[in-house]
N, C-alpha and C positions, 0 to 999 in steps of 0.2 A: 681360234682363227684358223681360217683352214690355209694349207700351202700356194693354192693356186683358186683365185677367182677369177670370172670372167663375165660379163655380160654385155647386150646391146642394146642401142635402142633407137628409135629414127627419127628424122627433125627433119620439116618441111625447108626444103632449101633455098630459104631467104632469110635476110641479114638478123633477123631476130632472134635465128639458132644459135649465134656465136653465144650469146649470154643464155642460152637455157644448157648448151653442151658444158660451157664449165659449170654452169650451178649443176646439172646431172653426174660428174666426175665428181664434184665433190660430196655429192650426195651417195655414189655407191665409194668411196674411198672412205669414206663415216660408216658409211652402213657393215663395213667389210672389216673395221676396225683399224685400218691401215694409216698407222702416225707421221704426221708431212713436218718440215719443220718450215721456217720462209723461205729459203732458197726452194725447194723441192714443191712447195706451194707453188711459187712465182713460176717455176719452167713448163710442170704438167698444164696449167692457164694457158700459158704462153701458149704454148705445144698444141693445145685443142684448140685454142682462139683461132690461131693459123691454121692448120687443118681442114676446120670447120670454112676459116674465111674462103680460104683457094677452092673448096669446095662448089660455094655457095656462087664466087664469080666466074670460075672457070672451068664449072660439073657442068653436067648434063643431067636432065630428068627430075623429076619432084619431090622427090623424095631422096635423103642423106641415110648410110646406115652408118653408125658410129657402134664400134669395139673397142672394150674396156680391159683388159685382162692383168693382172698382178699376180706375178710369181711371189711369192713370199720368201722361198729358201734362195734365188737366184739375187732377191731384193730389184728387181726390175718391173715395169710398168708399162705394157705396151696401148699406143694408143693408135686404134685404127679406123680410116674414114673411106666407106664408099660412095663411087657415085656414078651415074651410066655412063661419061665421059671417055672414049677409051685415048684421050687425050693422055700425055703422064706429063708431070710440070715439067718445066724447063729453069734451067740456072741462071739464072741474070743476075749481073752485076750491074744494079742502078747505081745513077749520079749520083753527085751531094743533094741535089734540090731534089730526085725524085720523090713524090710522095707515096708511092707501093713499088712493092718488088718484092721487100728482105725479107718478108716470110718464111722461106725455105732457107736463107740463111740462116735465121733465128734456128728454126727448127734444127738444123745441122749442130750448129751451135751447143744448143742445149741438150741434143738429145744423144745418147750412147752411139745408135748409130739410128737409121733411115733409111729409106728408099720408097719407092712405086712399083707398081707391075699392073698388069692388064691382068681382067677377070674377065669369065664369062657375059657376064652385064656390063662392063666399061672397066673401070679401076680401083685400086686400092691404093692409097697413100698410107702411111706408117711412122709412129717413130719411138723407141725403144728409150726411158730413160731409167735413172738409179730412182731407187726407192732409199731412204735413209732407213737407218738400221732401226728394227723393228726393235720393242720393249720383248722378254723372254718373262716376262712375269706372268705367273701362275703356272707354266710347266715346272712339275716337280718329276725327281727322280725316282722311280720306283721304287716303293720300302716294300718288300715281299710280309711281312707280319701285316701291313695295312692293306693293301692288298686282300689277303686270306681273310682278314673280319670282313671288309666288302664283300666277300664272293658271299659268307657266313651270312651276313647279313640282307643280301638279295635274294638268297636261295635256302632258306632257312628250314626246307624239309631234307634237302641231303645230312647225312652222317658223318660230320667231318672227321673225328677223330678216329675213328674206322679208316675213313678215307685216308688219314694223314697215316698212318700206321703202315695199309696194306705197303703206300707209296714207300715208306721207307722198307719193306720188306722187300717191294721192287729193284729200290736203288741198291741195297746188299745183295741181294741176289746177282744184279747186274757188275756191281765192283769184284763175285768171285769168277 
């Protein structure tokens, strides 16, 4: 599993992206090996659902670019949506009855931290969440004797014991 993946990919911005963006997250968070549990499942959903949504109703231009990227060692998840819009949302506090608005509450919410800015083409939305603690299975600790039969056995015309010899003549040489 490497420390840091990243990729994009773009969705015609109409309402049909919202359900292909998370089936896409989840499909490079599979692909990436990266372990969800349900809480961490339910918020990255959330997180692109909304995203995706505010995009789709209050972007600009045909085209969504969505960014994936996952630190591994930081255990974070960043999720990022563009769009020509150089509009950046705005905070509302809806009523009990309204029926939209809390998206960017949500997002707040759920995610480490957030924000907008302007790009050269319009904007970027964002929002940064925890990744739950990765599985550490299959790193082993370096055994130097297993090691040395790997090297032995990939390179099998060098001279080892010559080799190992001179090196310990090196290291004595080197200790007087």
């Amino acid at each position: 599993m490497k420390q840091v993946n990243s990729q994009s990919f773009f969705l015609v911005r109409a309402p049909t992206s919202v359900v292909i963006s998370r089936r896409r997250l989840h499909d490079l968070l599979s692909m990436w090996r990266i372990r969800q549990d349900d809480d961490s499942d339910m918020a990255m959903a959330t997180v692109v659902s909304e995203l995706v949504t505010n995009a789709v109703s209050h972007g600009a231009g045909d085209m969504l670019k969505v960014v994936v990227s996952a630190n591994i060692r930081r255990g974070r998840l960043t999720i990022e949506v563009h769009d020509d819009s150089p509009a950046l949302p705005r905070q509302c506090r809806p009523g009990p009855d309204a029926e939209s608005g809390r998206g960017m509450v949500l997002v707040e919410h759920l995610a480490i931290t957030c924000g907008a800015e302007n790009t050269v083409r319009g904007k970027r939305v964002w929002a940064e969440l925890a990744l739950p603690p990765q599985p550490t299975a299959g790193r082993r600790s370096p055994d130097p004797r297993r090691a040395a039969r790997a090297l032995a056995r990939r390179f099998p015309i060098i001279q080892w014991p010559r080799l190992r010899r001179r090196l310990r003549i090196a290291a004595l040489l080197r200790a007087l």
